[in-house]
C-alpha positions as CSV (number, residue, x, y, z in Angstrom):
1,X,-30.1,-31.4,37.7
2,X,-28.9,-32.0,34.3
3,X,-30.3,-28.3,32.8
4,X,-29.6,-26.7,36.1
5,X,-25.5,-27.9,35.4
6,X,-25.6,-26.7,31.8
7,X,-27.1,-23.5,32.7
8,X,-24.9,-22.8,35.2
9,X,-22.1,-23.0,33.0
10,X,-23.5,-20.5,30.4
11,X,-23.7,-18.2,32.9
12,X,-20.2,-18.2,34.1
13,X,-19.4,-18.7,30.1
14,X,-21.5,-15.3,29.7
15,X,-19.6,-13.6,32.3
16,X,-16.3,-14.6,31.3
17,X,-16.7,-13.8,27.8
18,X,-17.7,-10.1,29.0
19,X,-15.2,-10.0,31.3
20,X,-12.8,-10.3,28.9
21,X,-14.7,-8.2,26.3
22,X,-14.2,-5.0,28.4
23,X,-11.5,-2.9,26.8
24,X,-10.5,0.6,28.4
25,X,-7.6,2.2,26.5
26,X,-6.1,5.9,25.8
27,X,-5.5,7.8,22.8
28,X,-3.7,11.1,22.2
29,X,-1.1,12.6,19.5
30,X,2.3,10.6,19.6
31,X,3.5,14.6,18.6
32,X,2.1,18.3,19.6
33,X,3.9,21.4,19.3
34,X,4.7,23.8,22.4
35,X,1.5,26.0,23.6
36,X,-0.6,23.3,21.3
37,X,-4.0,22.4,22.4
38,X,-4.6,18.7,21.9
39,X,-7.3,15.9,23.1
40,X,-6.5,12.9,25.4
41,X,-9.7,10.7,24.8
42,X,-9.8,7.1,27.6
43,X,-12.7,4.8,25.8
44,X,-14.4,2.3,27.5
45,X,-17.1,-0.2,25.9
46,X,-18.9,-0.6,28.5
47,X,-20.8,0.9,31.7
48,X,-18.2,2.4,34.5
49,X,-17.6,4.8,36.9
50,X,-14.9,6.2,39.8
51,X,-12.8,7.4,36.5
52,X,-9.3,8.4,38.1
53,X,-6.6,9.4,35.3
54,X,-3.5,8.9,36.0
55,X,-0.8,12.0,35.6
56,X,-1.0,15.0,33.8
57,X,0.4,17.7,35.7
58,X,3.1,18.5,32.9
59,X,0.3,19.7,30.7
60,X,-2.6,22.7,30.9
61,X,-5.9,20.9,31.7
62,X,-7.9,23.4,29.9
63,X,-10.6,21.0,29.6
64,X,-12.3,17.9,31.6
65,X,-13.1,15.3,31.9
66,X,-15.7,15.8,29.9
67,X,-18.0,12.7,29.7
68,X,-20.1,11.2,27.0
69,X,-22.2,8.0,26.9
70,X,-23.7,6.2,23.7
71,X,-25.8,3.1,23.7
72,X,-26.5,0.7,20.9
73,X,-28.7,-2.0,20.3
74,X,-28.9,-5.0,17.9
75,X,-31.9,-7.2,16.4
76,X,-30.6,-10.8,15.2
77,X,-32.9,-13.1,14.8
78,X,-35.4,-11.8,17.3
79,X,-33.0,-11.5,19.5
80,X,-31.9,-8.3,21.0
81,X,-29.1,-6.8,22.4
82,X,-27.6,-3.6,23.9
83,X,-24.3,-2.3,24.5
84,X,-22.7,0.7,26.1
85,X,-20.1,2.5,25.9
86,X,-18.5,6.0,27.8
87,X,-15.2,8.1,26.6
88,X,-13.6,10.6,29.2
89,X,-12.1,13.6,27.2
90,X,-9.7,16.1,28.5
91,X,-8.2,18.8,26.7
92,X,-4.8,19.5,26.9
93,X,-2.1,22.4,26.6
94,X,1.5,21.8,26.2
95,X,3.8,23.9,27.7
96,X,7.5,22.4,28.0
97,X,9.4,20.8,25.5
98,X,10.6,16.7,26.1
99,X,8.6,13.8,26.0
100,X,6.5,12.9,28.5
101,X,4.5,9.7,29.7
102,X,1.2,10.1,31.2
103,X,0.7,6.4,33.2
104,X,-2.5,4.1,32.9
105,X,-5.6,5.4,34.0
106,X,-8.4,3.8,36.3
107,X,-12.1,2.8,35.8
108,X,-14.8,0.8,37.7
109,X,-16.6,-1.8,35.9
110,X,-19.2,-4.5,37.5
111,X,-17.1,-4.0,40.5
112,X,-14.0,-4.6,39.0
113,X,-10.9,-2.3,38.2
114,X,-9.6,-1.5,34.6
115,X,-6.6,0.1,33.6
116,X,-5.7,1.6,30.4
117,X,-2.6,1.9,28.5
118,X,-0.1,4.6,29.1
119,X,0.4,7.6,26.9
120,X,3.9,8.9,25.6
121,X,3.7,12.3,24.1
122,X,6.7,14.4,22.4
123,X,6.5,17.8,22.9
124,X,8.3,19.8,20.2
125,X,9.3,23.6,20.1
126,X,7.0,26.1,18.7
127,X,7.6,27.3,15.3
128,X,9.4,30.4,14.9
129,X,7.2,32.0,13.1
130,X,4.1,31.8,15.5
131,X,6.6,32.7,18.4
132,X,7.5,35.7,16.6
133,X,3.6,36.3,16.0
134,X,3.2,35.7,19.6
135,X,6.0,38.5,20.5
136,X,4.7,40.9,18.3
137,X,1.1,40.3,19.6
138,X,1.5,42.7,22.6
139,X,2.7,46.1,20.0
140,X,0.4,45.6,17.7
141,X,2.3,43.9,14.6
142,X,0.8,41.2,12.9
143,X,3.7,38.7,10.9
144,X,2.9,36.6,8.0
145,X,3.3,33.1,7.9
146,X,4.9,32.3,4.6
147,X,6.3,29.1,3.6
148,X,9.8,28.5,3.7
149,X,11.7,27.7,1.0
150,X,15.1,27.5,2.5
151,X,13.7,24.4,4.6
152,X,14.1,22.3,1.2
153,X,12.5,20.4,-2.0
154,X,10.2,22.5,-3.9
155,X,7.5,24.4,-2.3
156,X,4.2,25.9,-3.6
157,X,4.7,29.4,-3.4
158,X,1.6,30.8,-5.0
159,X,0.1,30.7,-1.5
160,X,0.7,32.3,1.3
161,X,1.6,29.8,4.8
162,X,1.7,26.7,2.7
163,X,5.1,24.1,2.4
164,X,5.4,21.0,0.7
165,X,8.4,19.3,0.1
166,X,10.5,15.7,0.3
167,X,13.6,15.0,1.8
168,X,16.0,11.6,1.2
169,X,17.2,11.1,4.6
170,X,20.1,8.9,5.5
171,X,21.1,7.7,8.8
172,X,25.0,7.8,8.2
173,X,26.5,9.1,5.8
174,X,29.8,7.8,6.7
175,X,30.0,3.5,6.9
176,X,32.5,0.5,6.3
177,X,31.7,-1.8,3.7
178,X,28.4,-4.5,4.2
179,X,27.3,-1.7,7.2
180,X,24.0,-0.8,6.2
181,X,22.7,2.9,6.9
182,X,19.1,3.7,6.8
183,X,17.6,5.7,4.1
184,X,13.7,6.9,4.7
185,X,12.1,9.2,2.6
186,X,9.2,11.6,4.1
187,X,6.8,14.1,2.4
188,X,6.7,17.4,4.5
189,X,3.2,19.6,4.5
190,X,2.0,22.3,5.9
191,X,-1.0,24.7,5.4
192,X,-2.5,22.5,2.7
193,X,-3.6,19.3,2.2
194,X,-1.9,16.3,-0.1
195,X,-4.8,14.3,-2.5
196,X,-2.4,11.7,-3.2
197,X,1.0,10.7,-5.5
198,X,0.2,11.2,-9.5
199,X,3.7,9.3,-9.2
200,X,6.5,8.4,-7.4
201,X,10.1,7.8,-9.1
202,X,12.4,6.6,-6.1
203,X,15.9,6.3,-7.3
204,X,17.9,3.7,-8.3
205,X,20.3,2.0,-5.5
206,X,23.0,1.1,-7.4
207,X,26.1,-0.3,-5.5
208,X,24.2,-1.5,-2.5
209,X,22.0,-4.1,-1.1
210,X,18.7,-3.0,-0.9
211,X,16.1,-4.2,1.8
212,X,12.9,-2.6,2.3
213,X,11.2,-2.1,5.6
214,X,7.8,-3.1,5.7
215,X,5.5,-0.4,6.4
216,X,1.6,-0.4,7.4
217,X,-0.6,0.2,4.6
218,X,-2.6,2.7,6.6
219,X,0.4,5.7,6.4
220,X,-0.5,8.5,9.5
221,X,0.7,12.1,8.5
222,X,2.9,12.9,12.5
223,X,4.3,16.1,13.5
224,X,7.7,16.8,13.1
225,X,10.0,19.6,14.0
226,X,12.4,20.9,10.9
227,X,14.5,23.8,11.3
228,X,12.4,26.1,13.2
229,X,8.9,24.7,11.8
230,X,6.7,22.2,12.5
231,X,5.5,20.0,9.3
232,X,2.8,17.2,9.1
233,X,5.2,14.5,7.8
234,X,4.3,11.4,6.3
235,X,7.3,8.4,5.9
236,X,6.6,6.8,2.2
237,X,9.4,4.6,2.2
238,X,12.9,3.3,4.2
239,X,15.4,0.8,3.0
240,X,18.4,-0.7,5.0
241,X,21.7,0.0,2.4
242,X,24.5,-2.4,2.5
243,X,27.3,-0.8,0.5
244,X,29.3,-3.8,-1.6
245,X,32.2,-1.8,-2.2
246,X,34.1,1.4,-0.9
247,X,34.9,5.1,-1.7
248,X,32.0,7.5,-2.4
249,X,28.9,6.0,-3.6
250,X,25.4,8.5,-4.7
251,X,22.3,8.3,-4.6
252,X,20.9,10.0,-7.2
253,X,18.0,12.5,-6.8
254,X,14.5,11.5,-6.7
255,X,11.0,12.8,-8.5
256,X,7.8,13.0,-7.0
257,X,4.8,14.3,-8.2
258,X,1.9,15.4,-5.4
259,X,-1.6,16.4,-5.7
260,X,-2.3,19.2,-3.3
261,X,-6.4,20.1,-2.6
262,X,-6.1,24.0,-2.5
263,X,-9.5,25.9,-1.3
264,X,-11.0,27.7,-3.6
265,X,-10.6,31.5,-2.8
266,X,-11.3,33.4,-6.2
267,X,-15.5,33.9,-5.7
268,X,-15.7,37.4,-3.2
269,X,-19.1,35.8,-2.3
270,X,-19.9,32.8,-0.6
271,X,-23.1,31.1,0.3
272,X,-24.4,28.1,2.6
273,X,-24.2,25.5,-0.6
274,X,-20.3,26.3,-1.2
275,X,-19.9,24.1,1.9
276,X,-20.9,21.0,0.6
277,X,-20.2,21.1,-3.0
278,X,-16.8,21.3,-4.9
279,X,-14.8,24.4,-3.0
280,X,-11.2,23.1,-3.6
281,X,-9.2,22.8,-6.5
282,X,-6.3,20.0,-6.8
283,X,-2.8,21.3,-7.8
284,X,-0.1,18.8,-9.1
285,X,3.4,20.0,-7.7
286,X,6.9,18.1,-8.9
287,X,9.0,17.2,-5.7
288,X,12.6,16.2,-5.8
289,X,15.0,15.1,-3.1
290,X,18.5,16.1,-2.4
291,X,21.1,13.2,-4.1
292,X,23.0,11.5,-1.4
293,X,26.6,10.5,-1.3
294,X,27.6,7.9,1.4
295,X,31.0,7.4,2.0
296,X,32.3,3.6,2.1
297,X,35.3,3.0,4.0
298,X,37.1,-0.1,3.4
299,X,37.9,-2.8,5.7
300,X,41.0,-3.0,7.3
301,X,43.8,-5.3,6.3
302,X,44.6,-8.9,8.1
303,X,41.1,-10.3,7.8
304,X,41.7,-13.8,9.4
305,X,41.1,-16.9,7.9
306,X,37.3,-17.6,9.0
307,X,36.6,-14.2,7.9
308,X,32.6,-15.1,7.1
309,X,31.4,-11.7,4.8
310,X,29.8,-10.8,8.2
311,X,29.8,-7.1,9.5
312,X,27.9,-6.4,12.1
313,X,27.5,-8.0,16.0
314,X,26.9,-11.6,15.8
315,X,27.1,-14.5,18.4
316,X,27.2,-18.2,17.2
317,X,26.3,-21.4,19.4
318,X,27.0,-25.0,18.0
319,X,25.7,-28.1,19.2
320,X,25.8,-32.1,18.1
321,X,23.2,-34.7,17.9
322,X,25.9,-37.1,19.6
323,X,29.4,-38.0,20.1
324,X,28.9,-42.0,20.4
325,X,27.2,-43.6,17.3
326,X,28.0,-46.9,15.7
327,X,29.3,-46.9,12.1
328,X,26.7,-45.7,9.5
329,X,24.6,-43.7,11.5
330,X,24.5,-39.6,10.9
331,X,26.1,-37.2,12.8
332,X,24.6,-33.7,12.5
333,X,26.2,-30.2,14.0
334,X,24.0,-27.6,14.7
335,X,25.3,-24.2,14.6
336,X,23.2,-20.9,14.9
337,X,24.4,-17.6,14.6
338,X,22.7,-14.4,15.4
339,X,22.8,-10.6,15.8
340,X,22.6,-7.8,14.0
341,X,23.8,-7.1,10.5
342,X,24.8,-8.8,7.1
343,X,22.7,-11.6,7.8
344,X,21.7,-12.3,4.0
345,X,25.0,-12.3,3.0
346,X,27.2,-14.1,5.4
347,X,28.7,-17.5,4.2
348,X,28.6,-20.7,6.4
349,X,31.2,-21.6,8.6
350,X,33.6,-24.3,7.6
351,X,33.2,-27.7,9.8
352,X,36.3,-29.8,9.0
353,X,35.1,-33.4,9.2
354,X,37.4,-36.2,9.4
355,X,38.8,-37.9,5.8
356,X,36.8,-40.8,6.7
357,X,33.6,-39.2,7.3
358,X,30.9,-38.8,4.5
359,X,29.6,-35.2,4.4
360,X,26.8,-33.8,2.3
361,X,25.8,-30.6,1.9
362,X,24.7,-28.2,4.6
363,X,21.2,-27.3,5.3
364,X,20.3,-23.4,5.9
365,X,17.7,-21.9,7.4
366,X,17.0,-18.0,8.0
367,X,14.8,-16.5,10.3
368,X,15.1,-12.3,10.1
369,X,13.5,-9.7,10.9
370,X,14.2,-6.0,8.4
371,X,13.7,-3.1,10.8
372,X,15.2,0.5,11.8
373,X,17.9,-0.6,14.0
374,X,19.1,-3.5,10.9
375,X,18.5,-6.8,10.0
376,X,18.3,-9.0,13.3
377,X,17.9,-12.7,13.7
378,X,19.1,-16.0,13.0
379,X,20.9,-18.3,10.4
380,X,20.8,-22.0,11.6
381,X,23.1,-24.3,9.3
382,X,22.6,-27.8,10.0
383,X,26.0,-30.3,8.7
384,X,25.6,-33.9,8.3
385,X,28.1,-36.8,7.8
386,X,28.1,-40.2,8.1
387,X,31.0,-42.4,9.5
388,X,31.7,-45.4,7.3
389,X,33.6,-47.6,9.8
390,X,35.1,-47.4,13.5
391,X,37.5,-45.6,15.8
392,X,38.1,-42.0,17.3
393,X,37.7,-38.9,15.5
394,X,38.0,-35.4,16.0
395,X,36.3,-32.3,14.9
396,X,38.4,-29.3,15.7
397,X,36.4,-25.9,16.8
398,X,34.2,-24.4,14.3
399,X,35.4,-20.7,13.8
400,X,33.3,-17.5,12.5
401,X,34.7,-14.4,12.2
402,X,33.7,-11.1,11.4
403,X,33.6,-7.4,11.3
404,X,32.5,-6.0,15.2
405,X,31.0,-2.4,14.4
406,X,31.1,-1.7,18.3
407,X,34.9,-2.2,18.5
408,X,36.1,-1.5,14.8
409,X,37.9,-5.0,14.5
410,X,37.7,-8.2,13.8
411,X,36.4,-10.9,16.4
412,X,36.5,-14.9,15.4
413,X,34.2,-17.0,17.7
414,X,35.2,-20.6,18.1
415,X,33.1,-23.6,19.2
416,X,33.7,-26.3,21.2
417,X,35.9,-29.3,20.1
418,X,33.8,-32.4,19.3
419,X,35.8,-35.5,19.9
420,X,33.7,-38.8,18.5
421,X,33.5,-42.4,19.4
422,X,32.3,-44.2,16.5
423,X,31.5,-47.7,17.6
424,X,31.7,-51.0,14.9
425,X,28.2,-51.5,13.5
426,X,25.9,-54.9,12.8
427,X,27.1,-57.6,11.1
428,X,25.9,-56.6,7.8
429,X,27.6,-53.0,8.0
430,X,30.6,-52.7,5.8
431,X,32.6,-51.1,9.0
432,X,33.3,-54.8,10.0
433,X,34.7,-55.9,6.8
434,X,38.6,-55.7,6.1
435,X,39.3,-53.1,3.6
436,X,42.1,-52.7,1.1
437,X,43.6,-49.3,-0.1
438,X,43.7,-46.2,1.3
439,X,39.6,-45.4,1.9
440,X,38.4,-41.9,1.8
441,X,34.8,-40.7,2.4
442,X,33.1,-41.7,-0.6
443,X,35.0,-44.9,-1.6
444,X,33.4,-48.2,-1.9
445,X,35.2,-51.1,0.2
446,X,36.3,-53.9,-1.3
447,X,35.6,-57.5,0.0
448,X,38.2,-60.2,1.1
449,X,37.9,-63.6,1.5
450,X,34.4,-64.4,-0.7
451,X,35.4,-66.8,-2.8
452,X,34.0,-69.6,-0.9
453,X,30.0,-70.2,-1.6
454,X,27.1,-72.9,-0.7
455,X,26.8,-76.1,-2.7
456,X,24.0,-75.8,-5.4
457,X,21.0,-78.1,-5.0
458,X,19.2,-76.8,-7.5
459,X,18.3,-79.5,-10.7
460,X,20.6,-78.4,-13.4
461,X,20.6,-79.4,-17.7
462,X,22.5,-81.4,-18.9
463,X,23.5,-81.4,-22.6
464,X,23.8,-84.9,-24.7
465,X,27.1,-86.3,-24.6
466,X,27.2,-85.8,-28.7
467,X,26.4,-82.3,-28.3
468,X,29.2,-80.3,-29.0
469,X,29.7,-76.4,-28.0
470,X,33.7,-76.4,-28.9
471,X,34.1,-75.3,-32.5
472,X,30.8,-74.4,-33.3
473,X,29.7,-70.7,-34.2
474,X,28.7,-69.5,-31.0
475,X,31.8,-70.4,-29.4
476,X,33.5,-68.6,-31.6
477,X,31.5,-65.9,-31.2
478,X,31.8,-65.8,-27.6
479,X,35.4,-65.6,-28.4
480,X,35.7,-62.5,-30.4
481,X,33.0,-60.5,-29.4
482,X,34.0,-60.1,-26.1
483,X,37.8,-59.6,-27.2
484,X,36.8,-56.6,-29.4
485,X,34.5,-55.4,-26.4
486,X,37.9,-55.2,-24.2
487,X,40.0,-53.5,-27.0
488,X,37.4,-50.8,-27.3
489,X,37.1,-50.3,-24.0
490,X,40.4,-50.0,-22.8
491,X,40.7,-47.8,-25.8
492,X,38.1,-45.4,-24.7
493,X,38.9,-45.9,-21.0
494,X,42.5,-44.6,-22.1
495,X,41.2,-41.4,-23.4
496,X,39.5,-41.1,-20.4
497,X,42.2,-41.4,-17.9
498,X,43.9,-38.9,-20.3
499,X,41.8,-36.5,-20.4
500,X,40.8,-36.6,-16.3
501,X,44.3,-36.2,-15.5
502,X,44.5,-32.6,-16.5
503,X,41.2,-31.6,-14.3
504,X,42.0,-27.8,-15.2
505,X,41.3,-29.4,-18.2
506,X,37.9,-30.8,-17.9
507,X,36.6,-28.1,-15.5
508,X,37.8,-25.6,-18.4
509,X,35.7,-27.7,-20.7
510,X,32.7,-28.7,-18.9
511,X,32.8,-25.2,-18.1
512,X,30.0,-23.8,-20.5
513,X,27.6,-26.9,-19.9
514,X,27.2,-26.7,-16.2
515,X,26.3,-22.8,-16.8
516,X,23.4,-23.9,-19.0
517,X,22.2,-26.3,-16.7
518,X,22.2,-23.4,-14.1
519,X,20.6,-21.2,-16.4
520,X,17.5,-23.5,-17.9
521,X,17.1,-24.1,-13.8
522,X,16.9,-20.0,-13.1
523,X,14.6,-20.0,-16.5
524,X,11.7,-22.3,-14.5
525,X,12.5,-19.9,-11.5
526,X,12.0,-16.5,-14.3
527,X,8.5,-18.0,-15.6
528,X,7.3,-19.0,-11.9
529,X,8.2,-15.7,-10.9
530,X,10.8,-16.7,-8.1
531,X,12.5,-13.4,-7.5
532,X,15.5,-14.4,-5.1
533,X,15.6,-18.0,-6.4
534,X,16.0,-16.5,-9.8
535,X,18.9,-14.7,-9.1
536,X,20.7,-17.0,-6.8
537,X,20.7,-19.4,-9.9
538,X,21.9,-16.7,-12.5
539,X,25.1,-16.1,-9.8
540,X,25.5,-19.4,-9.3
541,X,25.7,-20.2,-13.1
542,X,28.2,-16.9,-13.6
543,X,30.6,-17.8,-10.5
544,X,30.4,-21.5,-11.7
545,X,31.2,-20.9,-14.9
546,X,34.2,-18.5,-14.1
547,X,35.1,-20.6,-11.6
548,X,35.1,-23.7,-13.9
549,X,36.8,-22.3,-16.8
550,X,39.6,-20.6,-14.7
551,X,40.2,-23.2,-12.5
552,X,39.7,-21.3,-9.3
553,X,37.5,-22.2,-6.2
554,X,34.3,-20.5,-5.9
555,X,35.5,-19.4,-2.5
556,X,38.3,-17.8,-3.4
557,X,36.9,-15.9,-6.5
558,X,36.2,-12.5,-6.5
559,X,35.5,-9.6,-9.0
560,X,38.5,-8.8,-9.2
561,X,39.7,-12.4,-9.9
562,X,37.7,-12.6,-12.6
563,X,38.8,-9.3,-14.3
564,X,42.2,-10.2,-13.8
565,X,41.7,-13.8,-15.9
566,X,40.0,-12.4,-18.6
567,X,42.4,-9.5,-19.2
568,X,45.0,-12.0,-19.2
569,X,42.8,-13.7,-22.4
570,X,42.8,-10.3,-24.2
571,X,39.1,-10.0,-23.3
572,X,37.8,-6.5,-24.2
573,X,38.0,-3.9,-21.6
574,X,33.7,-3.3,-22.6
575,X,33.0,-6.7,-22.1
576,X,35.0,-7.7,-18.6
577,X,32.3,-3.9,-17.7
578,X,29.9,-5.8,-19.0
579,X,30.7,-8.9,-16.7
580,X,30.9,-7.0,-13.6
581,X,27.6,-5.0,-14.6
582,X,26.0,-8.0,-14.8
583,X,27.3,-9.6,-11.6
584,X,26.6,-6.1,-9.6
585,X,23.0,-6.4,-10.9
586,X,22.3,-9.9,-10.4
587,X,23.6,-9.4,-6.5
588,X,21.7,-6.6,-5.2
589,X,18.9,-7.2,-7.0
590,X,18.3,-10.5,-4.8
591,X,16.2,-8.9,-2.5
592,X,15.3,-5.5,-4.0
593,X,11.4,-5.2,-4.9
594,X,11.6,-2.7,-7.3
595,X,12.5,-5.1,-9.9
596,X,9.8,-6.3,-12.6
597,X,9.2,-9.2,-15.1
598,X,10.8,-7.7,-17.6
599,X,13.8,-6.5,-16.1
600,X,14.2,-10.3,-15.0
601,X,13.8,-11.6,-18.5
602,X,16.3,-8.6,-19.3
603,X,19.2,-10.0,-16.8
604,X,18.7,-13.3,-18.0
605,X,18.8,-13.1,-21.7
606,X,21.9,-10.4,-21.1
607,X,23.4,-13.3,-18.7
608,X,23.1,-16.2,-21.6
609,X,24.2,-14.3,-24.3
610,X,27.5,-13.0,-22.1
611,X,28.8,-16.7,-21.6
612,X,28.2,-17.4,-25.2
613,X,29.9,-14.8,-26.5
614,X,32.9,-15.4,-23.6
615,X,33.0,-19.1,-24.6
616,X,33.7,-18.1,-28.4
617,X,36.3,-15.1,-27.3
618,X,38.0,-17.1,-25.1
619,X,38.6,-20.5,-27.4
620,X,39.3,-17.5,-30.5
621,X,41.9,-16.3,-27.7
């Protein structure tokens, strides 16, 4: 019963497994030109019949189905097996222009019904030439097909019917500031084949956040339709552009240099061999692109005061982990924001804790996706602070604004208002002890009432009665050692309250010491070859450092801020270029891969010895 059970289940294993093995699926070209012939091939890996396709009445069925069967069998380990497998072939004429869906076919298998996947295909016109070819056919004429090198990029002209060029191709050329345009670069051919890329020199981005869109590694040549001709075109490369400032920005020109395989055509006679040895000859052809100028417009005036860097269409959610907890235990606010946009460079929204409450810093986490239509997803910033003692509190509505692209203003979302009960905590919490002063979120309490304590059990020594400690050297020791201990401390503690109470002061002067630390923390990041984390180090250690030594807010410093201050320190008009060069590079190189090793060892050595050498100017000045 036992081996009848387990063999039972093998066999329904079996068949399941097959079951589920049996794929039935459709191919054709995702692009034909009008009167084009083309193949639309349904494979199936296994036996089947009663093969009913689904609709093609907008094309020409010159052809089918036409059937074919191939079997295959396999020896492992003395064991053999066979397969099967069928494909149904039709071929097809185009003969209107629009894109058309054919719908899942139909197949019998072991009694059961497959169906394939539909098929969309894009019809494009006929190029001119052949249509003039085609009107001419009926008197006679016969017209050339010669390349055309109006249609852009350079061409190879030495032969007749053949076009290769590249084109640089934004999306908009017209954009507000932080809305990103898409920038894809394609390789157009016709009547010759492409070898490969000797080299490829895209151009530099300069003046806008970069982000590459991932594309496979396999890269299929697709028809394309290009004033009045249709090109095999192959996409090489497309980056999202996030202008950081406005007016007119270029992209300079780009150089490309192709390997063509050209037939060989120079021997009058031919023979049966030519065919399978060396008959082409490869050509190297420079290609340039057009330079690109985008225009930046600026954002309008009256930005309101949760204005978040964000342009794009976002929505934001908040939530909290609870609104009644006892003294001591952590609150955290959840707030998520997504759509479509700036998501990389938007800043967190401000949550405005109570005085009382002890916040630390937020916790980010990004989840996007880079694609055609923009960087979409989410950035989820998690707040938490802890309530150090009892009573009601309330956390006004979390506001985000930003830049709506569909309406051309600005929108601020708000979230709910939080209003918390915090309850007294155990008897060992410091929320049940009375507390002196005026107590803000990170002050220590001070006890009342301890002076009382338990009686001592403990055996104790005693000294002999003629055992003296008044007047002998350690007494006076204990005297003025601990008198000269005060007097230098309140001396030193003096200079330090002095020097605190100027804090544009001490920020000024710790100014240059916090940078370092920033720095030798992006040098680990430079050796471990931490791209992003590299540079988010190097800006924090330039915006620190400015904002330390000027005594601004790093949220209220800009570039302009900064050229401002040191103007006003008679800093050199090449330097303060040399400042913003640096700050421009460090910024949207972030997330641009082009950069190497040594370029980051460049930006960091150019970044240490600029606050150096503004330390020294600025104490001269």
């Amino acid at each position: 019963m036992k081996k009848f059970l387990i063999s039972f289940l093998l066999f329904i294993t079996c068949g399941v497994l097959f079951a589920e093995s049996v794929s039935f699926t459709a191919s054709a070209p995702s692009a034909v030109a009008k009167f084009q012939q083309f193949r639309l091939v349904y494979s199936l890996n296994a036996s089947g019949d009663n093969f009913e396709v689904g609709n093609i009445n907008d094309f020409n069925v010159l052809m089918g189905p036409s059937v074919s069967t191939s079997y295959s069998t396999q020896i492992i380990n003395g064991n053999v097996s066979s397969s099967k497998s069928m494909t149904f072939t039709y071929i097809l004429q185009a003969t209107k222009e629009g894109t058309f869906t054919i719908p899942a076919s139909t197949v019998m298998c072991d009694g059961k019904k497959y169906y394939s996947n539909t098929v969309t295909i894009k019809v494009l016109p006929a190029d001119e030439a052949n249509n003039a070819n085609r009107n001419n056919s009926s008197s006679g004429n016969s017209a050339s097909n010669n390349s055309n090198s109006s249609s852009g990029g350079s061409n190879v002209t030495n032969l007749s019917g053949v076009s290769v060029f590249m084109r640089a191709i934004p999306s908009k050329v017209k954009i507000y500031e932080q809305e990103y345009t898409l920038l894809t670069y394609k390789l157009y051919v016709k009547g010759v084949n492409v070898a490969g890329f000797s080299s490829m020199k895209f151009p530099e981005t300069k003046g806008f956040l970069s982000q590459e869109i991932q594309l496979p590694d396999d890269k299929q040549f697709e028809l394309e339709h290009y004033k009045g001709s249709n090109y095999n075109v192959l996409t090489l490369k497309q980056l999202l552009l996030f202008p950081q400032q406005s007016g007119k920005i270029t992209i300079p020109s780009g150089s490309f240099e192709v390997v063509l395989r050209v037939p060989n055509t120079s021997r009058s006679r031919r023979s049966i061999f030519d065919d399978f040895f060396d008959t082409y000859t490869e050509q190297k052809k420079t290609l340039k692109t057009d330079a690109i100028t985008i225009d930046v417009k600026s954002l309008p005036s009256g930005k309101p005061s949760a204005y978040a860097n964000a342009v794009g269409v976002f929505n934001m959610k908040s939530s909290i982990s609870s609104t009644n907890v006892k003294a001591n235990e952590a609150i955290t606010i959840k707030v998520n924001i997504t759509g479509n946009g700036n998501l990389k460079l938007v800043k967190n929204p401000i949550v405005n804790f109570p005085a009382d409450f002890e916040v630390y810093d937020p916790k980010v986490t990004n989840n996007f996706d880079i694609t055609k239509s923009g960087v979409k997803g989410t950035r989820t910033i998690e707040y938490l602070a802890i309530p150090r003692y009892a009573g009601s509190f309330t956390i006004p509505p979390i506001e985000f604004a930003y830049f709506d692209l569909n309406s051309n203003s600005y929108r601020t979302l708000r979230s709910d208002t939080y209003n918390i009960m915090v309850e007294k905590g155990s008897e060992n919490d410091n929320s049940n002890v009375g507390v002196s002063g005026n107590i803000t979120n990170k002050e220590a309490l001070k006890m009342l009432g301890s002076d009382i304590h338990y009686i001592n059990t403990k055996d104790h020594k005693l000294n002999a009665q003629n055992d003296f400690f008044y007047g002998s050297t350690a007494y006076c020791l204990w005297l003025i050692i601990p008198s000269l201990l005060v007097v230098a401390l309140l001396v030193v503690y003096r200079k330090q309250l002095k020097a605190n109470a100027d804090v544009a002061r001490t920020r000024n002067r710790k100014a240059n010491k916090l940078a370092v630390k920033r720095l030798k923390i992006a040098e680990k990041h430079l050796k471990a070859n931490e791209r992003e984390k590299f540079y988010d180090e190097t800006l924090k250690a330039l915006w620190g450092y400015f904002a330390n030594k000027f005594n601004i807010p790093i949220a209220d410093l800009t570039k302009e801020k900064v050229e401002a201050e040191l103007s006003q320190r008679n800093i050199s008009e090449e330097k303060i270029a040399e400042v913003k060069d640096v700050l421009s590079t460090c910024e949207f190189a972030r997330y641009s891969p082009t950069k190497s090793e040594g370029e980051l060892q460049e930006v960091y050595q150019k970044t240490v010895e600029l606050i150096s050498s503004l330390e020294e100017d600025i104490k001269k000045n």
